[in-house]
C-alpha angles and dihedrals in degrees: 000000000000098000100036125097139225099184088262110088108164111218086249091058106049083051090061100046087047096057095048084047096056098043100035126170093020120122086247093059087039091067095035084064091042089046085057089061093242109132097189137068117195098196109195108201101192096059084051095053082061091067092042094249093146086152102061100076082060103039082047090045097052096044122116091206097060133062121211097224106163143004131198111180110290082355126097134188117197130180117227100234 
């Protein structure tokens, strides 16, 4: 899990999460994710309507570098390529 916490978050490593949040979905965040050794994104549509990133599903769904595996409802499950 990239964007969970245990109560221990290194300097380094809040940085990093930091950076792909802020960029998220772009190709650099992307690899930041990948670089992280996590294969899979859960995208939850519903927590990212509250900040009003309509644009991200789309812009999740029509990248080369991520598989839709898997839907549930406002839930998606996409597999870093």
């Amino acid at each position: 899990m990239v964007n969970g916490t245990s109560g221990f978050s290194p300097i380094v490593w809040q940085k990093t999460i930091q950076e792909i949040n802020m960029q998220f979905p772009n190709d650099k965040s992307l690899g930041l994710i990948k670089k992280t050794g996590a294969y899979y994104i859960v995208f939850e549509k519903e927590i990212w309507q509250k900040y009003n990133a309509k644009n991200v599903l789309p812009q999740l769904l029509s990248n080369n570098k991520l598989k839709l595996i898997q839907k549930f409802d406002n839930t998606y499950v996409f597999r870093l390529l």
